[in-house]
N, C-alpha and C positions, 0 to 999 in steps of 0.2 A: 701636499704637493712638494717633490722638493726642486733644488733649485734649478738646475737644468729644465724641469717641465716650465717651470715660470719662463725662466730665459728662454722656452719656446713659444712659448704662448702671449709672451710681447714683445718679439719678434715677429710672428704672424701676425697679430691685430697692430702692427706699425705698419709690414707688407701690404696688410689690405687697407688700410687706411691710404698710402702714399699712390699706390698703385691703380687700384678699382677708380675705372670713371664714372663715378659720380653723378658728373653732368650728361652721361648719355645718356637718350632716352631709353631705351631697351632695361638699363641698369637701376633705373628710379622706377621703372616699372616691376622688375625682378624684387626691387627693396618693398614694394606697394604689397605685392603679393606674398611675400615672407610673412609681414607682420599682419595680413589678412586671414592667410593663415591660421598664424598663431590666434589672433584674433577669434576665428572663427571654434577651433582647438578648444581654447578658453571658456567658450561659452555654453556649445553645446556637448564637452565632454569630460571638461575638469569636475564641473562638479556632481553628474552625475552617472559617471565611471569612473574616472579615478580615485577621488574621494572615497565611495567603498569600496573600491578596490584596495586603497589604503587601507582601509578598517579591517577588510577580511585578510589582508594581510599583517596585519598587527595581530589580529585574533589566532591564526594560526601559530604564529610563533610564540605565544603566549598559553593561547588555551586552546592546542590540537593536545594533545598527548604524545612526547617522543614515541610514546609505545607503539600507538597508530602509526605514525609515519613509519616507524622501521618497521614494521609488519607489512605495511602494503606497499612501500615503496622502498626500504631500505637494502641494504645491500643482499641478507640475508633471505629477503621477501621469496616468495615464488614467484620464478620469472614470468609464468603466464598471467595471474592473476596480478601482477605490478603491472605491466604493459595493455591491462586489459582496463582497466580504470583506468591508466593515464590517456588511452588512446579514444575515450568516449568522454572526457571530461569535458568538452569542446559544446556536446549536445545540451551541455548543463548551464554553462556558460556564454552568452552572449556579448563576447569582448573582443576588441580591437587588437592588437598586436604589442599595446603599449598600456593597454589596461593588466593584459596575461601577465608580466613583470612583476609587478610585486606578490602577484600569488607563485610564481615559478621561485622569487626568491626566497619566500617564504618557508616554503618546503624543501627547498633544495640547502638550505641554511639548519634545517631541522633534524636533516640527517637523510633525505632521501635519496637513494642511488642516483648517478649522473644520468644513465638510460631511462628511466621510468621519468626522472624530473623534465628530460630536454622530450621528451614524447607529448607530457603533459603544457610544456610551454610552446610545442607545434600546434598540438590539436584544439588549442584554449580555442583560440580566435579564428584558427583555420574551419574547424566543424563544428559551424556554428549553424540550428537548425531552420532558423530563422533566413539567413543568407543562404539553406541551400533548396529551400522553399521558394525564396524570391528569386534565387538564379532561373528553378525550374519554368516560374514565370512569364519570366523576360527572358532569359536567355534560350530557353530548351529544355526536355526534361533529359537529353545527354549531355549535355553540359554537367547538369544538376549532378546526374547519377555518378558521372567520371568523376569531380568533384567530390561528392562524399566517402567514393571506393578511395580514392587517390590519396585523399589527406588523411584517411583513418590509416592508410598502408605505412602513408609516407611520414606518421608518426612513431609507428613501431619498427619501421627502420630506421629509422634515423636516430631511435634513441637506443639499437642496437647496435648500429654503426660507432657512434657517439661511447658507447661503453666499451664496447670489445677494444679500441683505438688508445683509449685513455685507464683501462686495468691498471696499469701500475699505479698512475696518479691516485688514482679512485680508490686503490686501495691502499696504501699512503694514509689516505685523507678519514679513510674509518676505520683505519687499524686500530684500534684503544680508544679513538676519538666518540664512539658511540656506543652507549651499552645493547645491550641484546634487548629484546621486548621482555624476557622473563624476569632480567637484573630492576627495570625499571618497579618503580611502587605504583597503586592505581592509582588514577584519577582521582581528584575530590567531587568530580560529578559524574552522572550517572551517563551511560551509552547514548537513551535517550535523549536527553537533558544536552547534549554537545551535539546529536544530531539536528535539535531542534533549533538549537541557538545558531548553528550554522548555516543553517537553511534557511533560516532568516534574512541572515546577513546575506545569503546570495539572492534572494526573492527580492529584497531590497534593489540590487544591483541592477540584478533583471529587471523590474520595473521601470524603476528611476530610469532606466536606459532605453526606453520601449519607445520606438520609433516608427513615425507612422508610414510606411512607403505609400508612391505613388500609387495608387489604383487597389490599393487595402481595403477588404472589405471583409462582411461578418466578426468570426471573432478575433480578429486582430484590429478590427475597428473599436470594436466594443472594451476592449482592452487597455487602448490607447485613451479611448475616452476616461476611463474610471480610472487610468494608473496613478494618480496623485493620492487617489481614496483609499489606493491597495498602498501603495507607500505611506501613507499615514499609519494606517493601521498596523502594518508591521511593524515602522518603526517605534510604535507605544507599546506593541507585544515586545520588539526588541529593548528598549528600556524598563521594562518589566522583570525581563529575564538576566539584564546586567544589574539591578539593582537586588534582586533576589538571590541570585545563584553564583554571584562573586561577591569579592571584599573590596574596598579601598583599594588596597595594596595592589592587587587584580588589575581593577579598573585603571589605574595610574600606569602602569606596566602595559596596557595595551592602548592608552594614549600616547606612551613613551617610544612606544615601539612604531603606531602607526606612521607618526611625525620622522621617524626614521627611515623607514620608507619613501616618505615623503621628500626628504631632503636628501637620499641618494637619487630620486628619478627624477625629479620633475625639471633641475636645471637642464642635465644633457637631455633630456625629453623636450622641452621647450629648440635648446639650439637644435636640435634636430630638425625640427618641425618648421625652425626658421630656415636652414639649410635647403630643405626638400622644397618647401613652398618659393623661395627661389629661383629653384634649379626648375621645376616641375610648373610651379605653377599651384593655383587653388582645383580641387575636382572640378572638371568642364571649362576649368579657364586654358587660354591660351597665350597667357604673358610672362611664362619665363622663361631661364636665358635658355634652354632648351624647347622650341618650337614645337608645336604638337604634331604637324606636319613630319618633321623628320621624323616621329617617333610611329606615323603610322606607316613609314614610307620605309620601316626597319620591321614593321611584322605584320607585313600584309600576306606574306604567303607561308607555307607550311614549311620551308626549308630550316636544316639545322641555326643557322644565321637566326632566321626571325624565331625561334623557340627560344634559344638562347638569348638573341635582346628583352625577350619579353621576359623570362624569367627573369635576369639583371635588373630590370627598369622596377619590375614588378615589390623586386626585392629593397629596391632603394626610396622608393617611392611611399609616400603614409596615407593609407586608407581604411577611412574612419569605418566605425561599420555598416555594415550593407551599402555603402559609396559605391564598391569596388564593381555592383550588377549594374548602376549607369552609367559608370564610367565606361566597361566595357561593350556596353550598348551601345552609344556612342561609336566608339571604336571599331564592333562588327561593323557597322554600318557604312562605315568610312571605308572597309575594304580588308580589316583585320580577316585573316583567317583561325579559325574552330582551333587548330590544334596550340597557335600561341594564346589566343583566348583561356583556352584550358591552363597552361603555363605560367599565365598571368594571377590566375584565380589559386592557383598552387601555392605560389611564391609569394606573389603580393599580401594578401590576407594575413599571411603566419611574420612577415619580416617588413622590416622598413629603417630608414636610417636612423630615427631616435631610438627603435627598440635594439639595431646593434652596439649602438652605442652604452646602453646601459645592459646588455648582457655580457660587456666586456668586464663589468666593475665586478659581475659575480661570477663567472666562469674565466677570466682573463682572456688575454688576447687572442692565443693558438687555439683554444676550444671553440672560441665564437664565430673564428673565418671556420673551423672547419665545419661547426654546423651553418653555418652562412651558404658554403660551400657545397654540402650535402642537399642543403633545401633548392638549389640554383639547380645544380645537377640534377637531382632526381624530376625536377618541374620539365626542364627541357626534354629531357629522354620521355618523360609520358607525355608531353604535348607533342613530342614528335609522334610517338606513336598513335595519340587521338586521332590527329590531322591526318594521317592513313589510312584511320578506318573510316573517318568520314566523308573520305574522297569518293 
């Protein structure tokens, strides 16, 4: 950090120190719920989303193969089959918008085009099968369906947008800086052998992460029950396979690496999350400095106004996964209309203020408002358009 950023940053925390009352109630309330938050953040998702999210983000920069990455993602890749895996990777993965991060950085650090990577970091947590099951549910099953079409679209645009925009940079960035897939030497392990080890490590995730919703039944129940047996067992297969089919040297390098990870996200991930749990409030609470009231009283009808508050709110707002079908529930019912609804579920899912904040440290500032920007945009203009057809 150099010094001017310090000399801003304790300038600000003097500001709010001398400033912020304190003694207001509304404000010791705001503070209750930040760290309730974070609290809550902490327990039900550090350690069993982030954590392997760490790992398969350690793994990947480690033991993907530059080769694979430039093949299916790299700049070189073909565009349809790059955009066609990043835009389905969401079905595979069961994660949050602040889990996606270390795998978006992963690969995008490895060599993978800016389009293909920012597709794969929309559709992680945006298409996700699980939440578009439970929307059909509770919400609808045209909620569900706008929702699946909408985020699988609104990834292979936006990582379209996202490239054609930033060409020079992008090519800049892998002029010499990556070899071709042919220059590179193979792998020390076999196709199979790196499919397996990584399927692991996401069956892991997914498990570990398997959450029981309200009114769950058959085999998501059944699933829920046994997932500690399934995560055992993996994780002895996955120790197995690191103690076999890597070295030391290996193994050290993707401890090295995950812990890297780890200590680029987790600080601005945490202020984030104390930010928004202030500002917002805990899911279903109504105690921060932004009342919940106004916020239904800003998209309750289908006008451009409430598609666009919903997308913004949605965008800044962190919702863990599958929150986002009760919170919005909630919300219908309060008087929300279908098409900011839809808006919500666009934006909200894919973005949130911790995850802006650390896709600034690997794409910098101008590329992150602009996909910030593109994801805000494109949620309102189809939730406007929902709200039309469902009038």
């Amino acid at each position: 950090m150099r010094e001017w950023q310090r000399f801003v940053v304790i300038t600000v925390a003097f500001a709010a120190a001398y400033l912020i009352p304190f003694d207001h109630p509304k404000v010791q309330q705001a503070v209750i719920e930040a760290f309730a938050l974070l609290h809550q953040y902490a327990r039900e998702h550090v350690l069993f989303c982030l954590v392997p999210a760490f790992f398969i983000a350690g793994a990947i920069s480690n033991f993907v193969s530059q080769q694979a990455v430039l093949r299916y993602f790299g700049p070189g890749a073909k565009r349809w089959l790059a955009y066609a895996v990043a835009s389905v990777s969401g079905t595979v993965l069961a994660v949050c918008s602040c889990t996606v991060l270390p795998l978006f950085a992963g690969i995008y650090k490895r060599g993978a085009g800016l389009g293909p990577a920012v597709a794969f970091l929309y559709s992680g947590p945006a298409i996700n099968v699980l939440a578009i099951v439970l929307t059909a549910r509770v919400l609808g099953w045209q909620l569900a369906v706008a929702r699946a079409i909408g985020a699988t679209v609104f990834s292979v645009v936006i990582g379209l947008l996202m490239a054609w925009l930033y060409r020079r940079q992008e090519s800049q960035r892998t002029a010499g800086g990556f070899p071709t897939p042919e220059e590179l030497p193979p792998g020390r392990r076999t196709a199979v052998q790196n499919l397996t080890y990584f399927a692991t490590l996401v069956l892991v995730l997914v498990f570990a992460a398997w959450t029981r919703p309200a009114g769950s039944e058959g085999a998501w129940l059944a699933v829920y029950r046994a997932k500690w047996c399934l995560v055992g067992v993996l994780l002895a297969f996955l120790g197995y396979q690191t103690w076999r089919w890597f070295d030391r040297e290996e193994r050290r390098s993707w401890l090295g690496a995950s812990w890297g990870f780890a200590q680029q996200i987790l600080p601005l991930l945490f202020a984030g999350v104390l930010v928004s749990g202030a500002l917002m409030g805990r899911p279903g609470s109504d105690h921060g400095l932004i009342p919940g009231r106004y916020v239904q009283a800003l998209v309750g009808a289908n006008s451009l106004q409430a598609n666009l508050a919903a997308s913004v709110l949605g965008a800044f707002m962190y919702f863990a996964t599958l929150t986002e079908v009760p919170i919005l529930h909630g919300l219908i019912a309060a008087g929300m209309g279908r098409g900011p609804a839809l808006a919500l579920l666009l934006a909200g899912p894919a973005l949130s203020l911790p995850n802006m904040l650390v896709i600034r440290t690997v794409l910098g500032t101008g590329k992150t408002l602009t996909y910030v920007a593109l994801v805000v945009l494109m949620a309102t203009v189809t939730g406007l358009c929902f709200g039309w057809l469902m009038m």
